[in-house]
C-alpha positions as CSV (number, residue, x, y, z in Angstrom):
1,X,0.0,0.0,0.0
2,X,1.5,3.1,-0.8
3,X,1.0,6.6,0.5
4,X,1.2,9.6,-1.3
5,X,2.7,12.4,0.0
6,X,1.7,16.3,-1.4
7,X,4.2,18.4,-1.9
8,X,5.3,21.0,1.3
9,X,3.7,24.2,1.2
10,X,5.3,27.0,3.2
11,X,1.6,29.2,3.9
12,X,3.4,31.7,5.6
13,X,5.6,32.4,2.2
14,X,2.4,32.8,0.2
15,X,0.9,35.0,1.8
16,X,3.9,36.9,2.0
17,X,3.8,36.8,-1.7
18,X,0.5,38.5,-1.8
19,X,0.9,41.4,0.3
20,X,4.0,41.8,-1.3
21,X,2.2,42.2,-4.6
22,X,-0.6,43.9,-3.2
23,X,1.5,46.6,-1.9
24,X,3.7,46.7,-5.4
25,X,0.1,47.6,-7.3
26,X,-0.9,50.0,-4.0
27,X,2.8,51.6,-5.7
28,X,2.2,51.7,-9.0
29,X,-1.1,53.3,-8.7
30,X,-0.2,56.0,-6.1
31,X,3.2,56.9,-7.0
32,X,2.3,58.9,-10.1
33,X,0.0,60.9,-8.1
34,X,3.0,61.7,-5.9
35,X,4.7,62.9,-8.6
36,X,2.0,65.0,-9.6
37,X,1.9,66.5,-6.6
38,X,5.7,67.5,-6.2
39,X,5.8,69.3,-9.6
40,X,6.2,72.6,-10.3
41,X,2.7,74.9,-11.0
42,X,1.8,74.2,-14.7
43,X,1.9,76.8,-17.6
44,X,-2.3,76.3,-17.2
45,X,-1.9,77.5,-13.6
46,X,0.2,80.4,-13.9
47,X,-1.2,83.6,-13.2
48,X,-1.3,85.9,-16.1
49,X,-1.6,90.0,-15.6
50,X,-2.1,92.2,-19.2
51,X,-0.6,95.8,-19.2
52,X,-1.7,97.9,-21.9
53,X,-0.6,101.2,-22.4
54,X,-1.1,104.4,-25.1
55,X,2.4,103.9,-26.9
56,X,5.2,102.0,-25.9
57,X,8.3,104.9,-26.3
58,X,6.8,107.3,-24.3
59,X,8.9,107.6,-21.0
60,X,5.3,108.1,-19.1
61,X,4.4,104.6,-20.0
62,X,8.4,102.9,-20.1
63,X,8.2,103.8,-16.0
64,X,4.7,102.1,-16.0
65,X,5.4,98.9,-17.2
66,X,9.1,98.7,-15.2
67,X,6.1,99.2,-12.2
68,X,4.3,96.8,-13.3
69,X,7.3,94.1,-14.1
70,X,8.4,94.7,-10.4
71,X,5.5,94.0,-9.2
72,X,4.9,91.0,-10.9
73,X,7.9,89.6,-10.8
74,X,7.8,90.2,-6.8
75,X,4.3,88.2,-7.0
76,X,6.0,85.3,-9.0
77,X,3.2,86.1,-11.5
78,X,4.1,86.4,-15.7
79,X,3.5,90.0,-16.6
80,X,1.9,90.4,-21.1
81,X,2.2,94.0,-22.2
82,X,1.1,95.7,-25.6
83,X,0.5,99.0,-27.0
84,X,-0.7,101.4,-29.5
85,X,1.5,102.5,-32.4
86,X,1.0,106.2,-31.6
87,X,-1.8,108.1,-28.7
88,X,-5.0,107.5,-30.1
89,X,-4.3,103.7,-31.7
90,X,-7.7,101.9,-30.6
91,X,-7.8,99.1,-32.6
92,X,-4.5,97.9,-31.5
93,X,-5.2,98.0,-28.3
94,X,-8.6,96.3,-29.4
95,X,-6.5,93.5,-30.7
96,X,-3.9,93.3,-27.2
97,X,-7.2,93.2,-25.4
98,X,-8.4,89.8,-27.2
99,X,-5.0,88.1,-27.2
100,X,-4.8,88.8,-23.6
101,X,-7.9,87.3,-22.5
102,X,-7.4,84.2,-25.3
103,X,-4.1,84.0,-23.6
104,X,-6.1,83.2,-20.3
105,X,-4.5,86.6,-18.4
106,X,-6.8,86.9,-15.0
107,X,-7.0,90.8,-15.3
108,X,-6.1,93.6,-17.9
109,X,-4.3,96.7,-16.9
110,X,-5.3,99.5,-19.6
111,X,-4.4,103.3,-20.3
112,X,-7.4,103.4,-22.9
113,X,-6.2,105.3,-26.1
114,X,-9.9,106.2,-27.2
115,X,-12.0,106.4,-24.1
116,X,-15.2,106.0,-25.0
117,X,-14.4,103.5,-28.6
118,X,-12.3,100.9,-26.4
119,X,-15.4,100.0,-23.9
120,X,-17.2,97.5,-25.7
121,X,-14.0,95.6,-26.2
122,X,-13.5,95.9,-22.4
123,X,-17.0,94.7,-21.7
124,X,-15.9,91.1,-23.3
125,X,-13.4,90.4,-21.1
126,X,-14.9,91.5,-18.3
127,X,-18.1,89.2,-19.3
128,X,-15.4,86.4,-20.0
129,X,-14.5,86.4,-16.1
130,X,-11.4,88.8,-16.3
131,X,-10.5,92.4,-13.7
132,X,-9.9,94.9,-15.7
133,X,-8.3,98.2,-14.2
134,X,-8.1,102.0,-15.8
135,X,-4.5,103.3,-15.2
136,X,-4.0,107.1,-15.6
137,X,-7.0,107.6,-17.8
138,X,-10.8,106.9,-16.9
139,X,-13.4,105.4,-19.9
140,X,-16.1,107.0,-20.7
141,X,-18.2,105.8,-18.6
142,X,-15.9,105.3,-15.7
143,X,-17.2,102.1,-14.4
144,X,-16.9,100.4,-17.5
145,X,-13.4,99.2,-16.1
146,X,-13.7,97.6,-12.6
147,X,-11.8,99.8,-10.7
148,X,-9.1,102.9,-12.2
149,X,-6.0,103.9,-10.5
150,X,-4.7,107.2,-11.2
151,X,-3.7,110.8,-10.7
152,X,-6.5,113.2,-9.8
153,X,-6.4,114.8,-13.7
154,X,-8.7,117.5,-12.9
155,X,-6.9,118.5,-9.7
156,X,-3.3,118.2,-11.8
157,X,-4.7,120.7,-14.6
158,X,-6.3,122.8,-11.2
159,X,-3.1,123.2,-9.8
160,X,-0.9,124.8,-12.8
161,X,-4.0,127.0,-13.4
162,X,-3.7,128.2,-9.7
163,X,0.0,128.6,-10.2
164,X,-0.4,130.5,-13.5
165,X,-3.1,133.1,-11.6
166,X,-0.8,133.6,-8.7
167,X,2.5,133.9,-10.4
168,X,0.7,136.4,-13.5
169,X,-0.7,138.1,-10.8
170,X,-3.0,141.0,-11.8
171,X,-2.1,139.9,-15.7
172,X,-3.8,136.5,-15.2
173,X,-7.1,138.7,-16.1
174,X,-6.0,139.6,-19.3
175,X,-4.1,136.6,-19.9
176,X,-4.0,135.4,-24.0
177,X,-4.4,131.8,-23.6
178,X,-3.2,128.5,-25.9
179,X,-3.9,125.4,-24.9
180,X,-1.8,122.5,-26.3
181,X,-4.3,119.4,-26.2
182,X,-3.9,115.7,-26.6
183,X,-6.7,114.9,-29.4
184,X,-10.1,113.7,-29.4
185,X,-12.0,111.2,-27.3
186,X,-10.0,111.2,-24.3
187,X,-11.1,112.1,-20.9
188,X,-7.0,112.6,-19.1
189,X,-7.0,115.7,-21.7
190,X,-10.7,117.3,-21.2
191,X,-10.0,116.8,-17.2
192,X,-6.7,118.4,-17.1
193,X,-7.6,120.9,-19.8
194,X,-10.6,122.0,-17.6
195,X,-8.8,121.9,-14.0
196,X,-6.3,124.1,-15.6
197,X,-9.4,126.7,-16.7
198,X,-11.2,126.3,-13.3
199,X,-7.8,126.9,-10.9
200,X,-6.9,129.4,-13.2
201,X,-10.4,131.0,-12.3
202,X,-10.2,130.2,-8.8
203,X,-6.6,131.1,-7.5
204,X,-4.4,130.3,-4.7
205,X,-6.2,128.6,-1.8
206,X,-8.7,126.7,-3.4
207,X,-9.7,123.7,-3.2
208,X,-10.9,122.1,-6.7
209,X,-14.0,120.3,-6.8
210,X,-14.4,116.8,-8.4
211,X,-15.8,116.8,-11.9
212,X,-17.2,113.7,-13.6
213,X,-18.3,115.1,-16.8
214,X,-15.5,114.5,-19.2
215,X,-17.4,115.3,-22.4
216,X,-15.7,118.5,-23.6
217,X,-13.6,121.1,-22.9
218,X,-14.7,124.2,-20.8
219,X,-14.4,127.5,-22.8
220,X,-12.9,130.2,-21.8
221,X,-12.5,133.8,-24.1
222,X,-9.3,134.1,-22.9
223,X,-8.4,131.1,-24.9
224,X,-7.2,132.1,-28.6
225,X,-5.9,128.8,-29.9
226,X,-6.6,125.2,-29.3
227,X,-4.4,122.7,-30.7
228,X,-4.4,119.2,-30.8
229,X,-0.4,117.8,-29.9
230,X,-0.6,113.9,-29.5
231,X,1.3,114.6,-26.3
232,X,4.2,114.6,-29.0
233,X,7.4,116.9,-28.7
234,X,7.1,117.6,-32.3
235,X,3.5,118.0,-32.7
236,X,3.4,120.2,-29.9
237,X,6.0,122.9,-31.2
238,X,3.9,122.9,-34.6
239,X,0.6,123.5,-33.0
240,X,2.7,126.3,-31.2
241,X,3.9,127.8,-33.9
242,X,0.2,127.5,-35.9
243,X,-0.9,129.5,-32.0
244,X,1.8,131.8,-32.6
245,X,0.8,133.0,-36.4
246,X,-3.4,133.3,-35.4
247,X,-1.6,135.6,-32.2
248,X,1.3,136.6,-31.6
249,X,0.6,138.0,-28.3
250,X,0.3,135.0,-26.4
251,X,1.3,135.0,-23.0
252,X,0.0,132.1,-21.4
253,X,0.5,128.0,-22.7
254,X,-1.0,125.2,-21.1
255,X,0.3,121.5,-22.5
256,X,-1.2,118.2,-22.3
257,X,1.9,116.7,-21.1
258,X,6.2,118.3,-21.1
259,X,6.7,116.7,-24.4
260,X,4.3,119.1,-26.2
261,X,5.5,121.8,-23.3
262,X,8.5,121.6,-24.6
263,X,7.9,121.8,-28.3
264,X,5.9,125.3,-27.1
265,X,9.1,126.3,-25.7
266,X,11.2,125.8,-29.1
267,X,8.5,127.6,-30.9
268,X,8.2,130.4,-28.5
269,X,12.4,130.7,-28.0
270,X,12.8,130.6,-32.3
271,X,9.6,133.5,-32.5
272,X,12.4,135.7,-29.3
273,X,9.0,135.4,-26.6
274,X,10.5,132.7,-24.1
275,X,11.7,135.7,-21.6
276,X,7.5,136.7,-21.7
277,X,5.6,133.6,-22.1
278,X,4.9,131.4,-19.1
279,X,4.0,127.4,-19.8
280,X,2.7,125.2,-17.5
281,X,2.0,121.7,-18.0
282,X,1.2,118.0,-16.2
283,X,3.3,115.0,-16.4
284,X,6.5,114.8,-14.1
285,X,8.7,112.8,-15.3
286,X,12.5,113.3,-15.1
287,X,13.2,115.3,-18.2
288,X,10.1,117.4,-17.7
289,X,11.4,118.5,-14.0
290,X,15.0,119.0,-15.9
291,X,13.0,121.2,-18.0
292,X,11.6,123.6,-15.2
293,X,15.0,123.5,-13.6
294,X,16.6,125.0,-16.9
295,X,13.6,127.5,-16.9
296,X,11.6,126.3,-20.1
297,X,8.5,125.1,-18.0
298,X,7.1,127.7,-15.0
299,X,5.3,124.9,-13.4
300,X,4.5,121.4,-13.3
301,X,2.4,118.8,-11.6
302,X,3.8,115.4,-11.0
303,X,2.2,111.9,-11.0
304,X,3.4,108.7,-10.0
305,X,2.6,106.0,-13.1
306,X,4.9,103.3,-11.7
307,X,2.9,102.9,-8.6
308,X,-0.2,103.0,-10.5
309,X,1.0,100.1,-12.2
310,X,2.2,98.2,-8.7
311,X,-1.2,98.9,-7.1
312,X,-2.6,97.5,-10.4
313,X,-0.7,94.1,-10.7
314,X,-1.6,93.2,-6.8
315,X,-4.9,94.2,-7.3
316,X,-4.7,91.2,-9.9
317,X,-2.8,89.0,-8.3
318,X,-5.2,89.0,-5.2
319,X,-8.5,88.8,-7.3
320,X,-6.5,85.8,-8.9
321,X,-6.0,84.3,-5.3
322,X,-9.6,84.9,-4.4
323,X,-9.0,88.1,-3.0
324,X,-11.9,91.1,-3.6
325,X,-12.6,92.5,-6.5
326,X,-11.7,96.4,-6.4
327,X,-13.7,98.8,-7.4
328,X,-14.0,103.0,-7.8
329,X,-11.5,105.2,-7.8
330,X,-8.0,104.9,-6.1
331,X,-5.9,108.4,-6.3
332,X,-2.7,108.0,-6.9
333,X,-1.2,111.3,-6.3
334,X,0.2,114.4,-7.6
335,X,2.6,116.9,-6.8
336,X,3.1,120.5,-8.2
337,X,7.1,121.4,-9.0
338,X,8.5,124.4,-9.3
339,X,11.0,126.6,-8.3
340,X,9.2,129.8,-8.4
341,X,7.1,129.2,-5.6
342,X,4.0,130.8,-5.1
343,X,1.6,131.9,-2.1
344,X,-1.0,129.8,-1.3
345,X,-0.2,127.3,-4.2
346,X,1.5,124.3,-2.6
347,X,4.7,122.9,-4.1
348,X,7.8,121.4,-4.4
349,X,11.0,122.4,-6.0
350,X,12.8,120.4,-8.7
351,X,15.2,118.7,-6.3
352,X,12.1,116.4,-5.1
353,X,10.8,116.8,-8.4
354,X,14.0,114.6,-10.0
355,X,14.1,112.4,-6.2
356,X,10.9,111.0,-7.2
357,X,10.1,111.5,-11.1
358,X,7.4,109.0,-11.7
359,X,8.5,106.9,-9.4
């Protein structure tokens, strides 16, 4: 009789076997994840912040985006700018605006060329889930952006026109006005234009009022000649010398910006009237204060685009986080310079004029 004997089964080693496998499936299905979770943030991810500005030479808008590059690059965010081909270039900043929301940017930062033409365009992108914020320059209306950032353009204008009454004296009444403008169909120019008119009316110690309507300029019969200069150096010494041919008796100039200030001032020194013409114009920047230093420009008032830009590009970044939207109006400064100071007009000279140019 013979016995049969099975072959010896270690248990313990087979079930050994299994969790071993068990556990090398539990690996191969959880280790990807871990590596998914220890990469970098994804292109798709990234937070994206458009810039768009009027023209992309003018020094004005060069110290806006280096604010805005700063700031993004201190957010870890990736900064798209774009621009017009010269001030009042709509349709490319039509186009910017479209690439920048296709690009999947989380807000737009815009200095709107045509104020009033660019809003529909900005009514897409905000209807396609993205901020968009009005640097230096309302639209028209002002809350078809979000929020705007920028200088007070009405009290900038109302500030050279106090300056001009106070250092004309009793001549400011029977001033002979030009006014150097930007063009048609933006709001900066109509509010600085008419801040210039109403401080010129009021005089030293007051206090401008707000003024919403930016649909056209505020006349004034002291006002002989009306010129629009693009902002632009060159442009702004031919509508001078245009001013200059209807009346040669000017005595008063009021610019847009100091680019078109100082074409005025080559058009008055070649006609022999810079030692009895007074200009006095908005903007700032370095060469502009350099300018009233050298005595070309009575008076200036200064704004600050770079930290427009910086308060723009974290107002993005924390809507992108799931911060609060922002909304209204957030005033960004401004500062008269000069170094002819005069009663009751506050100031600064050019030494913290060129300290803080823009900045």
């Amino acid at each position: 009789m013979r016995i049969r004997v099975a072959p010896y089964r270690d248990h313990r080693h087979t079930g050994m076997s299994r969790l071993l496998a068990v556990a090398l499936l539990l690996a191969l299905v959880i280790t990807p994840s871990l590596a998914l979770l220890s990469q970098p943030v994804t292109a798709q991810d990234e937070i994206i912040v458009g810039l768009i500005t009027k023209t992309e030479s003018n020094p004005f808008f060069v110290k806006m985006r280096e604010g805005a590059q700063a700031a993004a690059d201190a957010a870890g965010v990736k900064l798209m700018t774009a621009s017009g081909q010269f001030d009042t270039d709509n349709a490319s900043q039509v186009t910017a605006i479209e690439n920048m929301v296709t690009a999947g940017a989380k807000g737009i930062l815009i200095v709107p060329a045509d104020t009033k033409a660019i809003v529909p365009s900005i009514q897409k992108a905000r209807d396609a889930g993205v901020l968009v914020i009005a640097l230096d320059t309302p639209t028209q209306p002002q809350d078809a952006t979000d929020a705007l950032f920028a200088t007070d353009n009405f009290k900038a204008g109302f500030l050279i026109g106090q300056y001009a009454k106070a250092a004309l004296g009793d001549a400011a009444a029977s001033a002979v006005i030009a006014t150097l403008d930007t063009g048609p169909g933006i709001s900066v120019g109509v509010l600085r234009h008419n801040g210039f008119l109403a401080g010129l009316a009021a005089g030293p110690g007051a206090t401008p009022a707000p003024q919403a309507d930016t649909s056209d300029y505020t006349p004034d019969s002291r006002v002989v000649c009306s010129q629009d200069s693009g902002g632009d150096q060159a442009k702004g010494q031919t509508a001078m010398e245009n001013c200059l041919q209807q009346n040669p008796d000017i005595t008063l100039v009021y610019s847009i910006n100091e680019p078109a200030a100082r074409g005025a001032y080559t058009a008055i020194k070649d006609a022999g009237r810079e030692k009895d013409v007074t200009i006095v114009t908005v903007d700032g920047g370095c060469t502009g204060v350099q300018a009233v230093k050298d005595g070309e420009i009575a008076a200036t008032s200064q704004q600050y685009p770079l930290k427009m830009a910086q308060l723009g590009v974290e107002a993005v970044v924390a809507f992108a986080k799931g911060g609060a939207k922002p909304s209204g109006y957030t005033d960004t400064g401004v500062t008269l310079i000069t170094d002819k100071p005069q009663t009751g007009v506050d100031s600064q000279d050019t030494t913290f004029g060129l300290d803080n140019c823009w900045g």
